[in-house]
The first five atom37 places (N, CA, C, CB, O) and aatype in JSON, in Angstrom:
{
  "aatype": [20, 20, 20, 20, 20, 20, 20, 20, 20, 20, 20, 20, 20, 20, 20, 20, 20, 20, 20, 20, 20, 20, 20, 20, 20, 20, 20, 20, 20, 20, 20, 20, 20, 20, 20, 20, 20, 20, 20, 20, 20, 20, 20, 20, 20, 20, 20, 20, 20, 20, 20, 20, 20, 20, 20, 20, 20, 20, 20, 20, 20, 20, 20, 20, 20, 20, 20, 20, 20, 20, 20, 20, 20, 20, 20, 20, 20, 20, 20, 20, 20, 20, 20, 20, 20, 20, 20, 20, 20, 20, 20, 20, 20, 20, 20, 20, 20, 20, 20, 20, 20, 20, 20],
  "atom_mask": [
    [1, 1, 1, 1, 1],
    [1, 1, 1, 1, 1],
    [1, 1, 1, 1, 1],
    [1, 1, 1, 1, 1],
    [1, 1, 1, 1, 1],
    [1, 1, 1, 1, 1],
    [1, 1, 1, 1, 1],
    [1, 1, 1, 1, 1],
    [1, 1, 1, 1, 1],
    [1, 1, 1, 1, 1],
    [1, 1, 1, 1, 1],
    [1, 1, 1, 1, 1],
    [1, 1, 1, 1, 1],
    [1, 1, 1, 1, 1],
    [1, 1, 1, 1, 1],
    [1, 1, 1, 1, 1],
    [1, 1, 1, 1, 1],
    [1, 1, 1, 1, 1],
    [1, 1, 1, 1, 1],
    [1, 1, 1, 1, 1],
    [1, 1, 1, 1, 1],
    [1, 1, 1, 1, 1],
    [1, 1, 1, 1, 1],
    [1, 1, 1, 1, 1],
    [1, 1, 1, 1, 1],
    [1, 1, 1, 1, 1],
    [1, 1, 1, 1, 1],
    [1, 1, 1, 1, 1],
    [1, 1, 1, 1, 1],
    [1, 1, 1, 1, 1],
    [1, 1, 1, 1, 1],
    [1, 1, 1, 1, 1],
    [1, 1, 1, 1, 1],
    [1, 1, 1, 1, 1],
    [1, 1, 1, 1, 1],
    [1, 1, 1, 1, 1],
    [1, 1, 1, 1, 1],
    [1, 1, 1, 1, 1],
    [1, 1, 1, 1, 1],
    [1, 1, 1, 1, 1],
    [1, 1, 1, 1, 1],
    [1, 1, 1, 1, 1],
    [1, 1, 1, 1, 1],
    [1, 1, 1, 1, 1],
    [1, 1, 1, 1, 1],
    [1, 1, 1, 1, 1],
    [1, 1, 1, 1, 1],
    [1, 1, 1, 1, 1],
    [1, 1, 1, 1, 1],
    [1, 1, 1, 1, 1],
    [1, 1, 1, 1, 1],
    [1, 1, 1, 1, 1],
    [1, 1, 1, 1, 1],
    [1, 1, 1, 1, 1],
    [1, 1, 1, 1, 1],
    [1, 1, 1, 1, 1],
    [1, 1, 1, 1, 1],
    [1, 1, 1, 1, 1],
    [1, 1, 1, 1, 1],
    [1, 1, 1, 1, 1],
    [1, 1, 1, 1, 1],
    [1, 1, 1, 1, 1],
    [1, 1, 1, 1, 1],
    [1, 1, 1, 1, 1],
    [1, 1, 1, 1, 1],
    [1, 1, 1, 1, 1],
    [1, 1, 1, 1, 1],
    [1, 1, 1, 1, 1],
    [1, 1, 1, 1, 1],
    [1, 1, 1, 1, 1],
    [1, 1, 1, 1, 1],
    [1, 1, 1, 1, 1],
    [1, 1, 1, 1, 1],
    [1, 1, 1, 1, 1],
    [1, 1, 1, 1, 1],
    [1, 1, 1, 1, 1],
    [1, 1, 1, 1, 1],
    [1, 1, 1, 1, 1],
    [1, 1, 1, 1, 1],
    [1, 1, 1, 1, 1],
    [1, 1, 1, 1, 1],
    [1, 1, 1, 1, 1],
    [1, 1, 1, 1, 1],
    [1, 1, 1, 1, 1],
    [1, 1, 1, 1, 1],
    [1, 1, 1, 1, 1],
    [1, 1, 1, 1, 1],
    [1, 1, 1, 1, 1],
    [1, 1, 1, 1, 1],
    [1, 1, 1, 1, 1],
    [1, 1, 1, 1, 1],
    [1, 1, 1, 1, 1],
    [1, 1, 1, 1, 1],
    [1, 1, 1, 1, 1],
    [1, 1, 1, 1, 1],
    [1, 1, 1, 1, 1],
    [1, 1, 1, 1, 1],
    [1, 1, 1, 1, 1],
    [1, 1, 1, 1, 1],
    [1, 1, 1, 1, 1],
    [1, 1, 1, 1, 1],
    [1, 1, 1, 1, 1],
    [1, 1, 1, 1, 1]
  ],
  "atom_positions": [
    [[34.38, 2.22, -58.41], [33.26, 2.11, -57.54], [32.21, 3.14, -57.96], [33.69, 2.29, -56.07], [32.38, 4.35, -58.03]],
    [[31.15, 2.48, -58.2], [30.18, 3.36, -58.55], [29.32, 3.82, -57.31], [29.35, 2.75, -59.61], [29.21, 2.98, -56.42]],
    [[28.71, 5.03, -57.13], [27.44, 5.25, -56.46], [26.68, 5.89, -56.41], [27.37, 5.28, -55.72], [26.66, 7.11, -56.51]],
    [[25.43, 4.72, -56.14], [23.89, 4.74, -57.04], [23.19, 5.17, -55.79], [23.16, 3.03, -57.84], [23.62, 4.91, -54.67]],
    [[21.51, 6.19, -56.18], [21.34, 6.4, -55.5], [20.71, 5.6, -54.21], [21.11, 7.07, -55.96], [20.27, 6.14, -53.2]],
    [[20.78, 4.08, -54.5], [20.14, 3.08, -54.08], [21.03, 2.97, -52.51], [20.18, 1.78, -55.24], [20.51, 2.83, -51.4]],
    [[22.95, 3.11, -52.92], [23.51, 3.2, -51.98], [23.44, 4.29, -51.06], [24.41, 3.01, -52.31], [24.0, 4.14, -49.98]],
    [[22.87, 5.3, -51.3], [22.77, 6.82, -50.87], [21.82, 6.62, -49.54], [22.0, 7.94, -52.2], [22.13, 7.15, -48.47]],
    [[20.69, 5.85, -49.7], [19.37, 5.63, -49.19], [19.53, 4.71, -48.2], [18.4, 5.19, -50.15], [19.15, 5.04, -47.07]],
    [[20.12, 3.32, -48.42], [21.13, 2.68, -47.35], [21.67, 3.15, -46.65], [21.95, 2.12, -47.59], [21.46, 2.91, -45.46]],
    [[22.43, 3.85, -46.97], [23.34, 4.75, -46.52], [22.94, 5.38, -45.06], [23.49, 5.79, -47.6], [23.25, 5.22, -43.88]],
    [[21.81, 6.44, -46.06], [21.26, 7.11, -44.77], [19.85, 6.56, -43.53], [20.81, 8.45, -45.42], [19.43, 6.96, -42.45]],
    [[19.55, 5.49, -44.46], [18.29, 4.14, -43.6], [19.71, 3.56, -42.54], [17.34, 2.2, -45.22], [19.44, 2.79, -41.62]],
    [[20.97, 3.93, -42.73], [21.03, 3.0, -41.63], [22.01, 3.62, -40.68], [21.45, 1.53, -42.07], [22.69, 3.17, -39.76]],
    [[21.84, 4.95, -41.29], [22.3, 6.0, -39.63], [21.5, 6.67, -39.37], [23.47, 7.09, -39.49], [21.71, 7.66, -38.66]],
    [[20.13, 6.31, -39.9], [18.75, 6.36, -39.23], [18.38, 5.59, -37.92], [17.83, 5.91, -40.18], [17.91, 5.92, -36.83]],
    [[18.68, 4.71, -38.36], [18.48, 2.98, -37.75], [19.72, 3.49, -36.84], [18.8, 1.16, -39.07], [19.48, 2.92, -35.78]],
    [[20.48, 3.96, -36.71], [21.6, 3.86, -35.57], [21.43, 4.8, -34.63], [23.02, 4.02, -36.03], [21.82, 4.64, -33.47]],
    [[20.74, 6.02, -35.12], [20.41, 7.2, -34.21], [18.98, 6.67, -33.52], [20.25, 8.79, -35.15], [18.84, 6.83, -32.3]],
    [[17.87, 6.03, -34.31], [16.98, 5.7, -33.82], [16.69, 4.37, -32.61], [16.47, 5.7, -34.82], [15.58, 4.03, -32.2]],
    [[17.88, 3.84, -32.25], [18.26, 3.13, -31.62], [18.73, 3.38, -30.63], [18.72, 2.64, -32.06], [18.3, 2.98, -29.55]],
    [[20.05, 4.34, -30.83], [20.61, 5.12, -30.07], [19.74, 5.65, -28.59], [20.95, 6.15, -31.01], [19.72, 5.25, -27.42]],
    [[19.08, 6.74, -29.37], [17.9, 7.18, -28.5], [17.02, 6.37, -27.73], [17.1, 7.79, -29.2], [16.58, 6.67, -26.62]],
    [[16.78, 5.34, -28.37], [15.58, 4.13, -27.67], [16.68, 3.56, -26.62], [14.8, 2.57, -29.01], [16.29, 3.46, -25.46]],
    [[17.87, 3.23, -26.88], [18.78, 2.42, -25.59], [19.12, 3.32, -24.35], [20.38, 1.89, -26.16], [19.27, 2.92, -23.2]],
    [[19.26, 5.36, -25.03], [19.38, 5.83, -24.16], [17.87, 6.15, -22.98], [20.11, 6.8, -24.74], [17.67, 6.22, -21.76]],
    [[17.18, 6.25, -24.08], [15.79, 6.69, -23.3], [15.36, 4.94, -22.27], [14.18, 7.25, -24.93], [14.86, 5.05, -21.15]],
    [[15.59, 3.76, -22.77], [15.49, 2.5, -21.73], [16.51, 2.84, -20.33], [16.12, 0.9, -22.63], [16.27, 2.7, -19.12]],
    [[17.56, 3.26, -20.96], [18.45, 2.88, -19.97], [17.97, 4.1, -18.51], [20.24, 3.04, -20.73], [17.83, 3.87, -17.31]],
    [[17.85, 5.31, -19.28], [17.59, 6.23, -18.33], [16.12, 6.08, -17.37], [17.64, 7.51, -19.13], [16.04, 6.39, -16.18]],
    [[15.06, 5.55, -18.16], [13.68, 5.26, -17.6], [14.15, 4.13, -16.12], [12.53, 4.37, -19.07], [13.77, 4.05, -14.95]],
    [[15.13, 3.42, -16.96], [15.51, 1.78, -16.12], [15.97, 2.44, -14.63], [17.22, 0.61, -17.03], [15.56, 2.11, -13.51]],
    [[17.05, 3.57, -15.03], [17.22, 3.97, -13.85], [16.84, 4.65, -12.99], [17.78, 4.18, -13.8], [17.29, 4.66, -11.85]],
    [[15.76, 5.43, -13.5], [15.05, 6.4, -12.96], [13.75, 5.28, -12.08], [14.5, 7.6, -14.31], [13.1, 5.65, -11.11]],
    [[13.67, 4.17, -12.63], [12.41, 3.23, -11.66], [13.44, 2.72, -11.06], [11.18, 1.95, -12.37], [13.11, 2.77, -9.87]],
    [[15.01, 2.03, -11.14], [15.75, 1.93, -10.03], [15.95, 2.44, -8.88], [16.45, 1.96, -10.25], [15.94, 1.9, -7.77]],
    [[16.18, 3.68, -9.23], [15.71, 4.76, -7.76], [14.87, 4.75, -7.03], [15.43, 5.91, -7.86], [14.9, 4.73, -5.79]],
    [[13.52, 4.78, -8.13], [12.05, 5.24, -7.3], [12.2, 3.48, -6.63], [10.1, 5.81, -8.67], [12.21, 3.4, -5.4]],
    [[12.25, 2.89, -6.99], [12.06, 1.4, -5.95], [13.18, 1.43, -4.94], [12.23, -0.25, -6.87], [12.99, 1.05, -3.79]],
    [[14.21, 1.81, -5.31], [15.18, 1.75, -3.96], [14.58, 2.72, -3.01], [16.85, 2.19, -4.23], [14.58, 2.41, -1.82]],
    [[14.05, 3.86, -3.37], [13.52, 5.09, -2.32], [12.38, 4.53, -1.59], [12.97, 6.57, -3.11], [12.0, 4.89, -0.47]],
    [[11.84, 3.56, -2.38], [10.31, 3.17, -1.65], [10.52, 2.01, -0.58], [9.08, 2.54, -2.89], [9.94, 1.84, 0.5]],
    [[11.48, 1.27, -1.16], [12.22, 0.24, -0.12], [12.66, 0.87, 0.95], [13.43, -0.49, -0.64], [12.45, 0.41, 2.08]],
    [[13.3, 1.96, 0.73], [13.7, 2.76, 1.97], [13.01, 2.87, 3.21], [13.79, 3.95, 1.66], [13.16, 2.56, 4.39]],
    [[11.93, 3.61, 2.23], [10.71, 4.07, 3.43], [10.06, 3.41, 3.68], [9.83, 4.97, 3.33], [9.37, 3.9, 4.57]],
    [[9.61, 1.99, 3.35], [8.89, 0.71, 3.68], [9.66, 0.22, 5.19], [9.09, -0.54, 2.27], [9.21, -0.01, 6.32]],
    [[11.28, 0.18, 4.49], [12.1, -0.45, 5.09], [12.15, 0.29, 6.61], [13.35, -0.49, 4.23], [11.92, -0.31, 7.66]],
    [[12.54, 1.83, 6.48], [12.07, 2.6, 7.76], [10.99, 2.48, 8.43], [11.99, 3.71, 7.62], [10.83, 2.29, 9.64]],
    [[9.89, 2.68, 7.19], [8.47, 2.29, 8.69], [8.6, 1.25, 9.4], [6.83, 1.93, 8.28], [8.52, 1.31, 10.62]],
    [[8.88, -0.08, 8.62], [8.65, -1.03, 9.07], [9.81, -2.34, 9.97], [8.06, -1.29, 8.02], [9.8, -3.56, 10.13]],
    [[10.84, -1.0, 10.42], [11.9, -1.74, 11.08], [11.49, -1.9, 12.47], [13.26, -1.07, 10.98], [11.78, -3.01, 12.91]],
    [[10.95, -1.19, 13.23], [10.42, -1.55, 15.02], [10.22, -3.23, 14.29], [8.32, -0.41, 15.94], [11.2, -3.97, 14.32]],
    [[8.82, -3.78, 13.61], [8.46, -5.0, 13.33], [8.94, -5.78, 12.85], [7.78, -5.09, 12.94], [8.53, -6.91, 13.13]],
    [[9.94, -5.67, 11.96], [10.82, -6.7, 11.59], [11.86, -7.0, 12.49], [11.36, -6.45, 10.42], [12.27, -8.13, 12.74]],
    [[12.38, -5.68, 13.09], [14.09, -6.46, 14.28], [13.03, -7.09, 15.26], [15.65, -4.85, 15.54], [13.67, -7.82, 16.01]],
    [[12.08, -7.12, 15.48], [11.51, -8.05, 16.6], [10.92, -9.65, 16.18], [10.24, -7.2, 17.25], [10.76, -10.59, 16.96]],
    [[10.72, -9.62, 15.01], [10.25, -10.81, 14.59], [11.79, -11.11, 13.87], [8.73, -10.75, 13.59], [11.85, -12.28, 13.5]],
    [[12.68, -10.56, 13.66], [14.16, -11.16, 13.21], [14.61, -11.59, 14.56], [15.34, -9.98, 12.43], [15.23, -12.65, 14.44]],
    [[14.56, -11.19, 15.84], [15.19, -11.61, 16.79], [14.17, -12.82, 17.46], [15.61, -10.38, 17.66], [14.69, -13.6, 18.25]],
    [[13.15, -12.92, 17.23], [12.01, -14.47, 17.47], [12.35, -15.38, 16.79], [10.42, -14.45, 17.06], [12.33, -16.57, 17.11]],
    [[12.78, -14.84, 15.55], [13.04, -15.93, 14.37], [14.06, -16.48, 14.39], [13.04, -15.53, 13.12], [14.26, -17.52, 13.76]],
    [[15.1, -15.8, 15.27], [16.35, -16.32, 15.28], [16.49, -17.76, 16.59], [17.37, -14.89, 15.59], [17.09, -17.68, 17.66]],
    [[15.93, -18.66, 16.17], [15.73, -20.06, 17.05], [17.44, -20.19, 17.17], [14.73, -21.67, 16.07], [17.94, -20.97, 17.98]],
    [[17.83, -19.77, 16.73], [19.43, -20.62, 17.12], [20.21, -20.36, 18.52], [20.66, -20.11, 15.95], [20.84, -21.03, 19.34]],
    [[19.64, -18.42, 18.26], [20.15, -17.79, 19.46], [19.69, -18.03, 20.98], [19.95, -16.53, 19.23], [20.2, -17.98, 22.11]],
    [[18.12, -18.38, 20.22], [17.37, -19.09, 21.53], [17.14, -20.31, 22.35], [16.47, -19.02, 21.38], [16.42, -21.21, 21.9]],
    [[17.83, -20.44, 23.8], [17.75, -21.3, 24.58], [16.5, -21.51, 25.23], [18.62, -21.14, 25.29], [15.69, -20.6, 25.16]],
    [[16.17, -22.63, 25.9], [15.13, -23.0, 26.51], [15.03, -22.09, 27.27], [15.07, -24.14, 27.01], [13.83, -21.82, 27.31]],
    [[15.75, -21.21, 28.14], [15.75, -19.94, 29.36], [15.4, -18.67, 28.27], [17.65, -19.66, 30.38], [14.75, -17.75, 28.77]],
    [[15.78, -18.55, 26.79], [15.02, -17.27, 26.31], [14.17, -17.6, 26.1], [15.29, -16.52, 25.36], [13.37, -16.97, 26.8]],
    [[13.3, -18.82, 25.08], [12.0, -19.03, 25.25], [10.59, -18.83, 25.83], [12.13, -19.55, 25.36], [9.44, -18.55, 25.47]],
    [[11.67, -19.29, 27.43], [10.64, -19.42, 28.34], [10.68, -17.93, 28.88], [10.85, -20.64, 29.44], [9.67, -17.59, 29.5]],
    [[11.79, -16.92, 28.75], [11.57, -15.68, 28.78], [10.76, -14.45, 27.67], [12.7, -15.49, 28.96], [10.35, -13.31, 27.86]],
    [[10.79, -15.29, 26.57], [9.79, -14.93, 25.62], [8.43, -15.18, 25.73], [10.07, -15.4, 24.57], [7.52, -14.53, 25.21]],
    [[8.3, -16.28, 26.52], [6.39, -16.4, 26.79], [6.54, -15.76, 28.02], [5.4, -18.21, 26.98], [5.57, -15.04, 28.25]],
    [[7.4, -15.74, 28.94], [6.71, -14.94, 30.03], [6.23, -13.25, 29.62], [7.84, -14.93, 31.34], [5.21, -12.69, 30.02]],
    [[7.28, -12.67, 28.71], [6.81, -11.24, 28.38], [5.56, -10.89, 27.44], [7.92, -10.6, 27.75], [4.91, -9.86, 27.28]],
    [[5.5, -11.91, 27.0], [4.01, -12.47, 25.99], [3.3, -12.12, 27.03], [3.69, -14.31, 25.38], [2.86, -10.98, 27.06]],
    [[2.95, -13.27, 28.42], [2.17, -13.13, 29.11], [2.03, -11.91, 29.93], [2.22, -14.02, 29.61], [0.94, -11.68, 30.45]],
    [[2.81, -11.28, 30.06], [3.0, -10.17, 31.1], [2.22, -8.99, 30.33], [4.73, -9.79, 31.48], [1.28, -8.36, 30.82]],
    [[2.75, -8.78, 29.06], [1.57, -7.93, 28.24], [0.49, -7.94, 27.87], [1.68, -7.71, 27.43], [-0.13, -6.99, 27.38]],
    [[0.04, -9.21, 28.11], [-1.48, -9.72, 28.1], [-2.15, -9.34, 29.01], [-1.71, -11.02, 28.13], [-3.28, -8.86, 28.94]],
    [[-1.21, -9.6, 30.35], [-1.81, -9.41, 32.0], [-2.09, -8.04, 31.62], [-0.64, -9.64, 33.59], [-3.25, -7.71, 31.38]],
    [[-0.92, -7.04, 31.51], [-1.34, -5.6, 31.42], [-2.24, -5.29, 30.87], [-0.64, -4.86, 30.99], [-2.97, -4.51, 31.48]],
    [[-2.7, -5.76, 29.33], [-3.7, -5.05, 28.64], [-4.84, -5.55, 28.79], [-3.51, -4.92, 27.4], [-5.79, -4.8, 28.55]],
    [[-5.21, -7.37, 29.35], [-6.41, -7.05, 30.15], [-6.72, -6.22, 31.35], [-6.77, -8.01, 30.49], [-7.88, -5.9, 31.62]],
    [[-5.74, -5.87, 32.06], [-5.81, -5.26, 33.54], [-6.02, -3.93, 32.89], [-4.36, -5.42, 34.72], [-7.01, -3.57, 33.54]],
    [[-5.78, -2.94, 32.05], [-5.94, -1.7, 31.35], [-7.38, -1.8, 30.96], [-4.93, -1.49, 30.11], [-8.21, -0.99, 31.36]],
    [[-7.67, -2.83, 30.17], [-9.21, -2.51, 29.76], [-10.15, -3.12, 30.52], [-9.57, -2.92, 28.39], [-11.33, -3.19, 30.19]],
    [[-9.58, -3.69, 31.83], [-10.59, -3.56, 32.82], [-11.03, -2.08, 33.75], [-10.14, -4.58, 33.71], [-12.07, -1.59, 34.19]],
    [[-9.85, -1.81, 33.75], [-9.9, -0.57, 34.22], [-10.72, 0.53, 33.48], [-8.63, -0.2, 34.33], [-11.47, 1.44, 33.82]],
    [[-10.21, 0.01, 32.22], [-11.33, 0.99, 31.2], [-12.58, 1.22, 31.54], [-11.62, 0.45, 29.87], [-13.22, 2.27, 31.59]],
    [[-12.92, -0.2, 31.84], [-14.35, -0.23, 31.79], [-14.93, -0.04, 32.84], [-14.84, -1.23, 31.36], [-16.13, 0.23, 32.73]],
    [[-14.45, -0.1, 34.0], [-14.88, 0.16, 35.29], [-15.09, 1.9, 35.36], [-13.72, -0.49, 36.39], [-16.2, 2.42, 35.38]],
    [[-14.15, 2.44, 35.38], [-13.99, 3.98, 34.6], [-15.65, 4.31, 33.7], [-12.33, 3.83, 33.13], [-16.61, 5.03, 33.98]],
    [[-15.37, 3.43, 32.6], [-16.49, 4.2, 32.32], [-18.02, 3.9, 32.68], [-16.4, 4.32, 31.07], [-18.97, 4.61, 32.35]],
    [[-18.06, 2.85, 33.32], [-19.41, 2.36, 33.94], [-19.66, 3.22, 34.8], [-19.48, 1.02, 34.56], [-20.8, 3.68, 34.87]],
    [[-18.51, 3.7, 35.8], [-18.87, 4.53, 36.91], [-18.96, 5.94, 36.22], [-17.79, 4.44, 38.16], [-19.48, 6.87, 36.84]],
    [[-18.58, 6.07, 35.22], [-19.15, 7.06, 34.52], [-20.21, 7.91, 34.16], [-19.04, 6.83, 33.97], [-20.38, 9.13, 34.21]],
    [[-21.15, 6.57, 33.65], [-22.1, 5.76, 32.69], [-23.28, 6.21, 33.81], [-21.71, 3.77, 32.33], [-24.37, 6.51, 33.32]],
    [[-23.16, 6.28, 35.13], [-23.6, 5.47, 36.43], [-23.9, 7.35, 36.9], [-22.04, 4.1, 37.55], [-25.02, 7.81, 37.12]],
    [[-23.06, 7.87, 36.93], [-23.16, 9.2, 37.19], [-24.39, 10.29, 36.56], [-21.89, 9.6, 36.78], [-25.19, 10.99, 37.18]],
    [[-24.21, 10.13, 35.22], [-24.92, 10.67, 34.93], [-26.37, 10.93, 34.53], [-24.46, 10.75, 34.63], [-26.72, 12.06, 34.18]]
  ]
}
């Protein structure tokens, strides 16, 4: 077996090529996981802000659980918060007319 320096150069082109690879699969893999995190962390805190609004529209959404008696107990509390918050910003405004009126 002879060897030329042709094999020498191969040789080392291709534990070039193996280290330079190496590094690129480790540096993907680690980036991959490092944005795995940052998106699971952000889901988190999406997921935290935004749980009051979702368990309430998960429990509306859930038609199965709901009988004609929750329904109709679901529009009455609809309506009942309506009543309140026009009756609040009437009050508002009376408040500040007589306010308005004072000075």
């Amino acid at each position: 077996m002879t060897l030329s320096i042709f094999d020498l150069f191969f040789t080392m082109f291709g534990y070039a090529w193996n280290l330079l690879s190496w590094v690129a699969d480790l540096s993907l893999r680690f980036f991959g996981a490092v944005f795995n995190f940052g998106m699971r962390a952000l889901g988190a805190i999406l997921d935290l802000m935004l749980t009051p609004f979702t368990r309430g529209l998960d429990w509306l959404w859930d038609c199965g659980g709901l009988d004609l008696k929750g329904i109709f107990a679901v529009i009455m509390w609809v309506l009942l918060i309506a009543c309140a918050l026009v009756a609040a910003l009437a009050l508002g405004s009376n408040v500040y007319r007589r306010y308005r009126s004072r000075m």
